[in-house]
C-alpha atoms as an extended CHARMM CRD file, in Angstrom:
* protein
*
       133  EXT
         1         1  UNK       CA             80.4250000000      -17.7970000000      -44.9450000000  PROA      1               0.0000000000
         2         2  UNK       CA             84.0860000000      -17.5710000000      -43.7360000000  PROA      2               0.0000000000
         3         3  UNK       CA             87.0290000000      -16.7820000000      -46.2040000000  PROA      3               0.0000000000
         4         4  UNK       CA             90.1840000000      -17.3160000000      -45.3890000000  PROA      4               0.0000000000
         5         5  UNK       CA             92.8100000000      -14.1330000000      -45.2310000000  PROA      5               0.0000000000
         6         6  UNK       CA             95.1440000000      -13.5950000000      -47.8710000000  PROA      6               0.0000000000
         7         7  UNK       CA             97.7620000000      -10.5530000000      -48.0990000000  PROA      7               0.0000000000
         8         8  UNK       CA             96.5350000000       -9.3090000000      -51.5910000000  PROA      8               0.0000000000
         9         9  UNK       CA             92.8430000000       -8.7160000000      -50.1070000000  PROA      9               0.0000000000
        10        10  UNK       CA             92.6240000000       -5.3530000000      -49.0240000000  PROA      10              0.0000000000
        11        11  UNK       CA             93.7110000000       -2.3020000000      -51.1980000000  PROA      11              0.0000000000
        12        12  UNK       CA             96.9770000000       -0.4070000000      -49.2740000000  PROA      12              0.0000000000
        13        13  UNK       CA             94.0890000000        2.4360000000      -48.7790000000  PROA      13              0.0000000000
        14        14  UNK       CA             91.9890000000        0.5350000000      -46.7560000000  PROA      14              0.0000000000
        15        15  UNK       CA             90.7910000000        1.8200000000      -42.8890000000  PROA      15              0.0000000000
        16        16  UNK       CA             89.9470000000       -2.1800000000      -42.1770000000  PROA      16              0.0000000000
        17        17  UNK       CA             93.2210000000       -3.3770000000      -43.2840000000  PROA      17              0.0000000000
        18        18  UNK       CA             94.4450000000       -3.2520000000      -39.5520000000  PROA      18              0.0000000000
        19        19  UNK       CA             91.6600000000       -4.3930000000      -38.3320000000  PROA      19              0.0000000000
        20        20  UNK       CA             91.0040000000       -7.4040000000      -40.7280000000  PROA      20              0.0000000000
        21        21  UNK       CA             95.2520000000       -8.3950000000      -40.2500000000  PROA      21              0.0000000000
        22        22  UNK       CA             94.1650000000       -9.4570000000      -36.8150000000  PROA      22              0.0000000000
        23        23  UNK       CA             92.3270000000      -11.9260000000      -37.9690000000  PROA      23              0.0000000000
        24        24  UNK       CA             93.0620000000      -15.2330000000      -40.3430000000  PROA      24              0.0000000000
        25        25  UNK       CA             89.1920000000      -16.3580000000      -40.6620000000  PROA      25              0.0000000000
        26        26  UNK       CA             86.7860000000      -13.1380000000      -41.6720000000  PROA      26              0.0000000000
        27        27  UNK       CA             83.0940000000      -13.0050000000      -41.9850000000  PROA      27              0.0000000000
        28        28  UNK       CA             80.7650000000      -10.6670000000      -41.5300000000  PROA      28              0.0000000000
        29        29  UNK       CA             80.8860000000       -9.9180000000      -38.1770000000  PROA      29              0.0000000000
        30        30  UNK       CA             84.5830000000       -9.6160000000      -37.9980000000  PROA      30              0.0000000000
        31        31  UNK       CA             83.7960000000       -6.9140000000      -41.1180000000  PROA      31              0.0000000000
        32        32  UNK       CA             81.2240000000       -5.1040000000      -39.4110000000  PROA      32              0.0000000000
        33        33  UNK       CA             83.3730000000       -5.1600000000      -36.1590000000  PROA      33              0.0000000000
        34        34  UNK       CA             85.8220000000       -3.7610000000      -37.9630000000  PROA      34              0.0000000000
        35        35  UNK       CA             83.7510000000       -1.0510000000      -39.7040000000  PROA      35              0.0000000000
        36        36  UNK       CA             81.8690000000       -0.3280000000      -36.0220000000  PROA      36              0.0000000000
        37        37  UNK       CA             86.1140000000        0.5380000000      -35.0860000000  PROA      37              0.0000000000
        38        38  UNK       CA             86.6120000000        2.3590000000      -37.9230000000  PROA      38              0.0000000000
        39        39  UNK       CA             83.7410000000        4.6750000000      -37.2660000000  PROA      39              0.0000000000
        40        40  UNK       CA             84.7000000000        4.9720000000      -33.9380000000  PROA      40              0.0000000000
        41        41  UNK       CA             87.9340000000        6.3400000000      -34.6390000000  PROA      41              0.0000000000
        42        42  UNK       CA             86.6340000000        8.6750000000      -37.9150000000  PROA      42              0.0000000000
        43        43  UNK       CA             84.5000000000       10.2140000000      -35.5290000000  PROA      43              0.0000000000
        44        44  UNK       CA             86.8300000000       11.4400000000      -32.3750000000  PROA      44              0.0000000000
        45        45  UNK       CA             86.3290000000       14.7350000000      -32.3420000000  PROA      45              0.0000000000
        46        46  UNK       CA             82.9600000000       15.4690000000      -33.6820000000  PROA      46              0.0000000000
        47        47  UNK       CA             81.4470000000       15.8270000000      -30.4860000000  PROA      47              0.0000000000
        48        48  UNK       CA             83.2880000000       18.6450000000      -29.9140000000  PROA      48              0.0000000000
        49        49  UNK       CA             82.7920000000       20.3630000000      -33.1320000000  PROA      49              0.0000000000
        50        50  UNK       CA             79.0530000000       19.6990000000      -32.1070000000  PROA      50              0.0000000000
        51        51  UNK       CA             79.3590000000       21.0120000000      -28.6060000000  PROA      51              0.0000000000
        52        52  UNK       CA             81.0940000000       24.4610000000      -29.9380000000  PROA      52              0.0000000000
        53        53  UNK       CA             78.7520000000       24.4230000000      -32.6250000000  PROA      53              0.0000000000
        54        54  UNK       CA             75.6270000000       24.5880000000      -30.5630000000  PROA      54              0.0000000000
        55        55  UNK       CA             76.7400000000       26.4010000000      -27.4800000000  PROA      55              0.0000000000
        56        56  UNK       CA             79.1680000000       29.5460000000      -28.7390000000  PROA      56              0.0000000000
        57        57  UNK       CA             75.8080000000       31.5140000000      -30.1110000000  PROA      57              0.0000000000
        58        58  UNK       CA             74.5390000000       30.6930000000      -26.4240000000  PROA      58              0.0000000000
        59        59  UNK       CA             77.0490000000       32.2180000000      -24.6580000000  PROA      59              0.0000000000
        60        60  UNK       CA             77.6010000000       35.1060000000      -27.0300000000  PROA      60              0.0000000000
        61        61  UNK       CA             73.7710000000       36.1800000000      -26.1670000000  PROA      61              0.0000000000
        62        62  UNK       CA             74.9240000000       35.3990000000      -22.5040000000  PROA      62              0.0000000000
        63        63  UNK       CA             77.2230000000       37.7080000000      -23.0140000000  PROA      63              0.0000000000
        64        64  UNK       CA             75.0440000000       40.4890000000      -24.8140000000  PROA      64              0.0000000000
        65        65  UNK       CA             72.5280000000       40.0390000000      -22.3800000000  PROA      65              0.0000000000
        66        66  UNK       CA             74.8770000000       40.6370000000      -19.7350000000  PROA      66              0.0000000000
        67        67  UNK       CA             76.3590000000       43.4830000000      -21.4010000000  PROA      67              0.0000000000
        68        68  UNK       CA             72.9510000000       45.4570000000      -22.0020000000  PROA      68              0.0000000000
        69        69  UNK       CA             71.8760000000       44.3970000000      -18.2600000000  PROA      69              0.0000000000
        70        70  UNK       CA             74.8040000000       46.4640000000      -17.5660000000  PROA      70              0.0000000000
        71        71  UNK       CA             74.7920000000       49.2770000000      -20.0430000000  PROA      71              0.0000000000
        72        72  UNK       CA             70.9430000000       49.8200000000      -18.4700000000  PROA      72              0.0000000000
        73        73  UNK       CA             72.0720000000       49.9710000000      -14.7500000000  PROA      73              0.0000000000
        74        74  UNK       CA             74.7650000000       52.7860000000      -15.9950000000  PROA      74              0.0000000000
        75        75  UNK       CA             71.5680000000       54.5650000000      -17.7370000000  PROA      75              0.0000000000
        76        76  UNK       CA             70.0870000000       56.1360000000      -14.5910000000  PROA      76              0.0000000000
        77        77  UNK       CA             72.5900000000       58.7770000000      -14.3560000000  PROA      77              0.0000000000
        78        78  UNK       CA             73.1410000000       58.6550000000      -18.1440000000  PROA      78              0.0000000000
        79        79  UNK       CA             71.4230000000       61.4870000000      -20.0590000000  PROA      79              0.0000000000
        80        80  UNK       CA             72.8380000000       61.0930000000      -23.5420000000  PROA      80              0.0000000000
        81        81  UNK       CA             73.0210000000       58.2300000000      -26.1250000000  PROA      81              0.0000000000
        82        82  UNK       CA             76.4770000000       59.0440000000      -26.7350000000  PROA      82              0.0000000000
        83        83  UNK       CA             77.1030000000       57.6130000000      -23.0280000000  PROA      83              0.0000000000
        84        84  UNK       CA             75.1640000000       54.5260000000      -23.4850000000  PROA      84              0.0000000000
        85        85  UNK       CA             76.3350000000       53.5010000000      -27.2450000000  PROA      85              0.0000000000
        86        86  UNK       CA             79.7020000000       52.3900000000      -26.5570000000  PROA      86              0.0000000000
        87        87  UNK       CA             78.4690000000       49.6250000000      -23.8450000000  PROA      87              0.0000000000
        88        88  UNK       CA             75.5150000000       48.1740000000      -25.9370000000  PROA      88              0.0000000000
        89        89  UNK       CA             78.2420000000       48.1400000000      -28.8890000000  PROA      89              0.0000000000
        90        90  UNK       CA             80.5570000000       46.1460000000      -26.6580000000  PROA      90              0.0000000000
        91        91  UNK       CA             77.5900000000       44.1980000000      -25.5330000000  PROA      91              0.0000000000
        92        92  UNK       CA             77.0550000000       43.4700000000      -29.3330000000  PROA      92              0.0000000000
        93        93  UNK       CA             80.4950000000       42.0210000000      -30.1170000000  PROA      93              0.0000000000
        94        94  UNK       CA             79.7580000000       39.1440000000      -27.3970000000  PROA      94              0.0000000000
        95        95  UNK       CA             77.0810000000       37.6560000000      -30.2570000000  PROA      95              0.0000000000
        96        96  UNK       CA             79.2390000000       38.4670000000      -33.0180000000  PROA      96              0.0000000000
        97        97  UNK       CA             82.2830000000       36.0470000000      -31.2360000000  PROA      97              0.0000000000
        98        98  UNK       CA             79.9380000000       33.5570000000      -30.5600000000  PROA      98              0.0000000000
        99        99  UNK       CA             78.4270000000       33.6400000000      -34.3020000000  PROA      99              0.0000000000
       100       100  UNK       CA             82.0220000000       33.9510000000      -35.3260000000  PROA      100             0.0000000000
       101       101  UNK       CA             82.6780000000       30.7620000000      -33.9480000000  PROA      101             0.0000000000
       102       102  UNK       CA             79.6010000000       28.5040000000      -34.2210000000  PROA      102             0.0000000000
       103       103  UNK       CA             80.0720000000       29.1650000000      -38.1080000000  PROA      103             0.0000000000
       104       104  UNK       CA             83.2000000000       27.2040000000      -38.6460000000  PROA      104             0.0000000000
       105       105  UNK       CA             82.9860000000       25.0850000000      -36.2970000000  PROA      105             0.0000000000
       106       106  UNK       CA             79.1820000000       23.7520000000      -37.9070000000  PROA      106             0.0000000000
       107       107  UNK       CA             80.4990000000       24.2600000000      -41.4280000000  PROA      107             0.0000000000
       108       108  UNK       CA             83.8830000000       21.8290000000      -40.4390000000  PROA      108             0.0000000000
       109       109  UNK       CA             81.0510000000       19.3190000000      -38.3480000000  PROA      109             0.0000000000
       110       110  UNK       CA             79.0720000000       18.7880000000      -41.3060000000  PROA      110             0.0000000000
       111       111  UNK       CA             82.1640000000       17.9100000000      -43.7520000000  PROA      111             0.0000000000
       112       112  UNK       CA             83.7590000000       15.7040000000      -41.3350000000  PROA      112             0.0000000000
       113       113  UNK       CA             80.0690000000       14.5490000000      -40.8570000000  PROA      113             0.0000000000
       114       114  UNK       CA             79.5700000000       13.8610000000      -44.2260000000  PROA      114             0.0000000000
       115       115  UNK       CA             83.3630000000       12.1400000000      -45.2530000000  PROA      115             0.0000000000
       116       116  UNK       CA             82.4020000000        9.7320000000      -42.1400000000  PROA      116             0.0000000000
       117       117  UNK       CA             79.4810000000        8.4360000000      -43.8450000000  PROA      117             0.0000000000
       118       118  UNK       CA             80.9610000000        8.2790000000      -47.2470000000  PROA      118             0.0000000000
       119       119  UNK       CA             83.8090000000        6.1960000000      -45.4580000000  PROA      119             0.0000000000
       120       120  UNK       CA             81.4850000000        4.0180000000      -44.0080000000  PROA      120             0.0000000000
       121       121  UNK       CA             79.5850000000        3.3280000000      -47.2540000000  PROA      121             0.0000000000
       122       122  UNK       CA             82.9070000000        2.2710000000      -48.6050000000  PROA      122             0.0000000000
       123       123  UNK       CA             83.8570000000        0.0750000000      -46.1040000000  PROA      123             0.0000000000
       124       124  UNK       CA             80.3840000000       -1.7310000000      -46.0830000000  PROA      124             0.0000000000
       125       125  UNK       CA             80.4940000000       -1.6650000000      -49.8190000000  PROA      125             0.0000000000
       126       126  UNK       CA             84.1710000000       -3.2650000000      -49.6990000000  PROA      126             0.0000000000
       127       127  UNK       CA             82.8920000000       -6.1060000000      -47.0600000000  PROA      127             0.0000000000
       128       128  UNK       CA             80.0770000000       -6.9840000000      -49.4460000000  PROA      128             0.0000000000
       129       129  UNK       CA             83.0560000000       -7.3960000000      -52.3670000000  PROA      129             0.0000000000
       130       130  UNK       CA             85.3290000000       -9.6940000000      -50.2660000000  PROA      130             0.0000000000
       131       131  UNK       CA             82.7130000000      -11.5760000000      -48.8870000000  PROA      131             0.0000000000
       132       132  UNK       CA             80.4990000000      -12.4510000000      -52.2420000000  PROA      132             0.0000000000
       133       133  UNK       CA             84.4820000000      -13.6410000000      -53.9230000000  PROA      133             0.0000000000
């Protein structure tokens, strides 16, 4: 079923307003092109929240492992713990900056995650509106 346009359709609000304007003869694939471009542009940026999300703990151990690798070769002419402590504590902070910034970056993933699907449930649940008038 096509419906014609008409300037009073779409609520100011809308993300598909644009989209939709382009066109004088909707229907449902025009919607759901317009919803597939809507997602596409709610989600730029995610990926990288991802990316930092998953890797940063990574390369925080990297770095610890690195850092105790290191604080071992210096033990051989090393007699006290008071020599060695300092390096495996520096070694340490590596996985806390790597925790430090997986957390936020996850956390901020998930919301952005989450108001991406809400929007999308909108749209689809606006397209079923306009297209059952």
């Amino acid at each position: 079923m096509e419906t014609l346009l008409t300037s009073n359709m779409f609520p100011i609000d809308s993300s598909m307003k644009p989209c939709i304007e382009k066109s004088t003869v909707i229907n449902k694939y025009s919607f759901d092109a317009c919803i597939q471009a809507a997602k596409k542009k709610a989600t730029n940026g995610l990926t990288f929240l991802s990316i930092v999300a998953s890797t940063s703990p990574f390369i925080g151990l990297f770095g610890t492992v690195v850092g105790i690798l290191t604080a071992f070769a210096g033990m051989q002419s090393v007699t006290t713990i008071n020599m060695i402590a300092p390096a495996i504590a520096d070694a340490l902070i590596a996985t806390a900056v790597g925790i430090l910034a997986a957390v936020p970056a996850y956390t901020f993933h998930q919301i952005l995650a989450k108001k991406v699907e809400d929007l999308l449930a909108t749209l689809k649940m606006q397209r079923d509106v306009y297209l059952s008038k």
